[in-house]
VMD Tcl script that draws the C-alpha trace (Angstrom):
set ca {
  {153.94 55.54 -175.67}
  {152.10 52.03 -174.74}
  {148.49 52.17 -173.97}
  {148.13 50.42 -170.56}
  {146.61 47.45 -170.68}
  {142.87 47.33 -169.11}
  {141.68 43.88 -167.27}
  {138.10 42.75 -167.37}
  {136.25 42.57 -164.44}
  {135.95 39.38 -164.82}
  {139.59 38.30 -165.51}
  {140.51 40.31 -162.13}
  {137.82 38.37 -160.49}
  {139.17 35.11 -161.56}
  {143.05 36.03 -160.30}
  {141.72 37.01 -157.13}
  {139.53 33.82 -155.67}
  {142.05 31.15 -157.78}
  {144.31 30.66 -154.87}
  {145.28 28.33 -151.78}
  {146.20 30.29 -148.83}
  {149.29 28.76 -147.03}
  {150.52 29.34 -142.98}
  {151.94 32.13 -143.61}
  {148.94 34.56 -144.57}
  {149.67 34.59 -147.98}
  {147.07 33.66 -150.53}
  {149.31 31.77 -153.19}
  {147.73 31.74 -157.08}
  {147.24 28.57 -158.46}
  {147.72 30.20 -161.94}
  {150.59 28.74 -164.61}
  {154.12 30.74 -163.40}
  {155.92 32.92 -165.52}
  {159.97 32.65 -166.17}
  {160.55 35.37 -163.44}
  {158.09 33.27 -161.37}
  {154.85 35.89 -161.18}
  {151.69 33.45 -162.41}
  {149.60 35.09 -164.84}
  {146.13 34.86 -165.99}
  {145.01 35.96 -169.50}
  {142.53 36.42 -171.47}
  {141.47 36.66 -175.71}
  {140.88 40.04 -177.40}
  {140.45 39.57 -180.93}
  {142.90 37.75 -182.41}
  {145.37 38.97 -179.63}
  {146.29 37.15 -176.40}
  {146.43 39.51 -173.45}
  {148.23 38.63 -170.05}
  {149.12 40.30 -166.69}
  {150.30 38.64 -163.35}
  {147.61 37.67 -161.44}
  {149.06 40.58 -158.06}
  {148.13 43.36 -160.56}
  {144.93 41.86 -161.76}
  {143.62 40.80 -158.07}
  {144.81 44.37 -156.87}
  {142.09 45.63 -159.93}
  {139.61 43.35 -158.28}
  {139.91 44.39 -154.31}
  {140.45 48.19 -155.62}
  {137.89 48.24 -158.13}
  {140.31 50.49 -160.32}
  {142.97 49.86 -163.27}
  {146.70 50.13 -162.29}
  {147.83 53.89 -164.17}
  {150.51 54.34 -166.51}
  {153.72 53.05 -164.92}
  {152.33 51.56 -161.19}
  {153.35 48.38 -159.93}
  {151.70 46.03 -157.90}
  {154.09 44.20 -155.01}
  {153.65 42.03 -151.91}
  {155.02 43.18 -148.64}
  {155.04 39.85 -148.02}
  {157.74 39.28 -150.86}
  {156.10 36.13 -151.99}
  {155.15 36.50 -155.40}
  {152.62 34.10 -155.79}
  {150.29 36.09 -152.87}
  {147.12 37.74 -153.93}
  {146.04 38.51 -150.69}
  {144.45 42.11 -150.71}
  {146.00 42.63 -147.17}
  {149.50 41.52 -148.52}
  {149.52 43.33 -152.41}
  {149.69 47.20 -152.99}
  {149.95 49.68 -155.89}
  {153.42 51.49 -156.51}
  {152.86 54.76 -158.28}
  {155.50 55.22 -160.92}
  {158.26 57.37 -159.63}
  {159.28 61.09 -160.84}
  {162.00 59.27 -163.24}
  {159.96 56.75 -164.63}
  {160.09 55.92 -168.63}
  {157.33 54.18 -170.81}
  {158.01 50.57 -171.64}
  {160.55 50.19 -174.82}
  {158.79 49.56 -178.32}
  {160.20 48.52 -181.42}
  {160.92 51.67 -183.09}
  {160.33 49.85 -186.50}
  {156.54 49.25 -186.03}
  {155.46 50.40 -182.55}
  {152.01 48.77 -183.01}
  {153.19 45.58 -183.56}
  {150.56 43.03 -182.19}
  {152.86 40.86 -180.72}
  {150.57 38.23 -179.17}
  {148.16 37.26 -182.09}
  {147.29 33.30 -181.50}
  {147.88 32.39 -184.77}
  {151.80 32.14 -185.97}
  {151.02 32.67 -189.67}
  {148.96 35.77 -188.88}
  {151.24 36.68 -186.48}
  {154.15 36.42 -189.23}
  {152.61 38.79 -191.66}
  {151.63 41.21 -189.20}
  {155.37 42.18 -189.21}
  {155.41 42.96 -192.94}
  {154.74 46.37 -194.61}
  {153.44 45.14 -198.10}
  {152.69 49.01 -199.17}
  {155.64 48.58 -201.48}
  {157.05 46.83 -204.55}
  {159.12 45.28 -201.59}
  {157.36 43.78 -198.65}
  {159.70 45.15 -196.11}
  {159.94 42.99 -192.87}
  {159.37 45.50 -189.48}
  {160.22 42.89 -187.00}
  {163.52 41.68 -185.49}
  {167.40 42.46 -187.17}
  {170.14 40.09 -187.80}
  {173.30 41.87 -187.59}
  {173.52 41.26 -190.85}
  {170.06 43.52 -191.94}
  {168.37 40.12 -192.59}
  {164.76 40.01 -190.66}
  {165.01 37.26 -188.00}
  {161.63 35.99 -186.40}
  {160.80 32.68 -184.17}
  {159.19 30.05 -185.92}
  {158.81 26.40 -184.80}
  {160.75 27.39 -181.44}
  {163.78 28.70 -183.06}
  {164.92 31.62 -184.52}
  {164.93 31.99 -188.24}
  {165.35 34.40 -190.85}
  {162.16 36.09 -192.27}
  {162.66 35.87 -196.02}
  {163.20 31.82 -195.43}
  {159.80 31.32 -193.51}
  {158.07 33.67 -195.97}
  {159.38 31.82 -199.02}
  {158.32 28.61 -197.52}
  {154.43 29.77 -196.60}
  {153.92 30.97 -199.74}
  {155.83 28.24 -201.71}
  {156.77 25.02 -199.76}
  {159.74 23.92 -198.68}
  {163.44 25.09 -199.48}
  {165.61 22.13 -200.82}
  {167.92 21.23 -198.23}
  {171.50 23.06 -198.37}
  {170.02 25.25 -201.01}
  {169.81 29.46 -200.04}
  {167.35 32.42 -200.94}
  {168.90 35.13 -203.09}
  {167.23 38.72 -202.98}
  {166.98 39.64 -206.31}
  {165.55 43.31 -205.12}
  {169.09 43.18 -203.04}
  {166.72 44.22 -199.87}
  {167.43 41.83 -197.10}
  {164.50 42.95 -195.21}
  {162.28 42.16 -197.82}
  {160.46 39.08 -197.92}
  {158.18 39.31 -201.05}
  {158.68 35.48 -202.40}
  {158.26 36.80 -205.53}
  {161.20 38.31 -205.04}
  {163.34 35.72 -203.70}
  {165.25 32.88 -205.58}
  {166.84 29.52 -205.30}
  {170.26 29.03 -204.99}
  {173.25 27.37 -204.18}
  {176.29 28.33 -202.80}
  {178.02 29.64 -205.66}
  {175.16 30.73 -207.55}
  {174.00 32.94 -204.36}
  {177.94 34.17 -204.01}
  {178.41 35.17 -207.99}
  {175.58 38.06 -207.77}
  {175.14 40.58 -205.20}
  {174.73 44.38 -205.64}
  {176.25 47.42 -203.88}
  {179.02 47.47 -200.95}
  {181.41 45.16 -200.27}
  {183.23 44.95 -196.92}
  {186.36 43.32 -198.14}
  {186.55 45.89 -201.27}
  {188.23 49.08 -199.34}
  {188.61 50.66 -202.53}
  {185.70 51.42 -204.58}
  {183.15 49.86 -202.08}
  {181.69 47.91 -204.91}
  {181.78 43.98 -205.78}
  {184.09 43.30 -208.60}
  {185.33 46.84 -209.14}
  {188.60 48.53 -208.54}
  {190.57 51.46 -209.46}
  {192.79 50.77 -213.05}
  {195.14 53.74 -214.12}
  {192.63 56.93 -214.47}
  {189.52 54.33 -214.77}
  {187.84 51.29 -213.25}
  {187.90 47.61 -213.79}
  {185.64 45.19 -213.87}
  {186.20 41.61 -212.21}
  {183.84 38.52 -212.17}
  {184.37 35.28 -210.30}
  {184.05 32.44 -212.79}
  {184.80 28.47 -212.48}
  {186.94 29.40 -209.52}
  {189.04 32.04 -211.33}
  {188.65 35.56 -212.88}
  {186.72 36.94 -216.17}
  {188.47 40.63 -217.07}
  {185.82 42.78 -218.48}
  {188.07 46.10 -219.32}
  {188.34 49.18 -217.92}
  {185.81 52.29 -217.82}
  {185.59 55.68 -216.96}
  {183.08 55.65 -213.91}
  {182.59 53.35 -211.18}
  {178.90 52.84 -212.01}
  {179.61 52.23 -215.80}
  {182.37 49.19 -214.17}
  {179.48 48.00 -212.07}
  {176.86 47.80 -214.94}
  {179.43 45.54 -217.07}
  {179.94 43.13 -214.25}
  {176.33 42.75 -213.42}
  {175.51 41.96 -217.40}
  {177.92 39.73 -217.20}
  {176.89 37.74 -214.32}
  {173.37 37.84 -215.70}
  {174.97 36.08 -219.44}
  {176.90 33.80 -217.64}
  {173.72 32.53 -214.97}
  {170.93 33.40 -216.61}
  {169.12 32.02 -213.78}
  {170.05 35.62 -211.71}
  {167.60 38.06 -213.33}
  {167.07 41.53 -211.26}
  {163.42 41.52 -210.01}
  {161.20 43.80 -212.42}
}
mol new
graphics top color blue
foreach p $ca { graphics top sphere $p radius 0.5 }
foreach p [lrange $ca 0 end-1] q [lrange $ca 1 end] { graphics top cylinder $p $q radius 0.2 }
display resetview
């Protein structure tokens, strides 16, 4: 469950004498607007950026009391911009009510930590060999993030703090085969055959074995690599794993640049 958040004094003071009062009664915040148009005034904790609209922090002020768990502060006036103690009141939360979502990943994710490389690496679980990513999911199981005002994938923007750029039209490879990981020490160069002739595990267009380059053969399995656009035959073995193994050694002979992290 989310700790509320709890305003200063004297952040609640500030929302609640920042305004110009207009015709109409209301006291209208001259604080920056939101997207859904409530202003907000914030303030630094740490390293972490705190913010509430300025209703709920001039409501602290007038009040002289936090808003609980679930309340909401609104304007009978309807004008979102009013902080006018006559005009703003607290909501309790109703019988139903449900705390705020969290990312079930990491629910102590600090979200709003000024700096963006900070920020980055607060979303990654380095406990491991693997330096599994806890923030946002491609659809794909690649992390995703938003870096330089667009989303990116996590492995790429690790890679690239730890060592520079990424050639252009060039790819990471996982050689742990753990797309949320984003250990640069585990990621590779590569282009777009190189990063298509290795991968590990299940593959969605083999319905048979549900692993890259294997298939069923007679009472056995065969191995099949993709070479210089057409096929290496490797023979045929008793298990699927035992199939698998062959393929991968191969792959590693013929590109010896695709070596399985240690």
């Amino acid at each position: 469950m989310a700790t509320p958040v709890t305003i200063p004094s004297s952040v609640a003071a500030r929302a609640a004498t920042n305004y110009t009062p207009d015709s109409n009664g209301c006291w209208n915040s001259n604080y920056a607007v939101s997207s859904p148009g409530y202003p907000k005034v914030g303030w630094q904790e740490g390293e972490i950026r705190r913010a509430v609209t300025t209703s709920r922090a001039a409501w602290t002020h007038h009040s002289g009391r936090q808003v609980p768990e679930g309340g909401r502060v609104k304007a009978k006036c309807r004008n979102r911009l009013c902080v006018n103690p006559e005009h703003i009141f607290m909501v309790e939360r109703p019988a139903n009510w449900k705390p705020r979502k969290i990312n079930p990943h990491n629910p102590d994710l600090p979200r709003h930590i000024k700096d963006p490389v900070k920020r980055f690496w607060a979303y990654v679980d380095k406990s491991g060999d693997c330096w599994q990513w806890n923030g946002g999911r491609s659809t794909c199981g690649y992390g995703r993030c938003r870096w330089d005002d667009k989303s990116q994938y996590a492995h790429r923007i690790a890679y690239q703090l730890a060592k520079g750029p990424i050639p252009e039209g060039m790819y990471l490879d996982h050689k742990c085969f753990n797309t949320l990981c984003v250990n640069p020490a585990h990621l590779r160069i590569a282009d777009t055959y190189q990063n298509a002739q290795y991968h590990q595990g299940a593959n969605r267009d083999n319905k048979t074995t549900g692993v890259r380059g294997v298939h069923p053969h007679g009472r056995g399995y065969s191995a099949i690599i993709g070479y210089n656009n057409g096929y290496l035959y490797l023979g045929t073995f008793d298990t699927v794993e035992e199939a698998d193994a062959a393929a991968q050694a191969k792959r590693e002979e013929l590109y010896d640049f695709y070596k399985p992290a240690a």
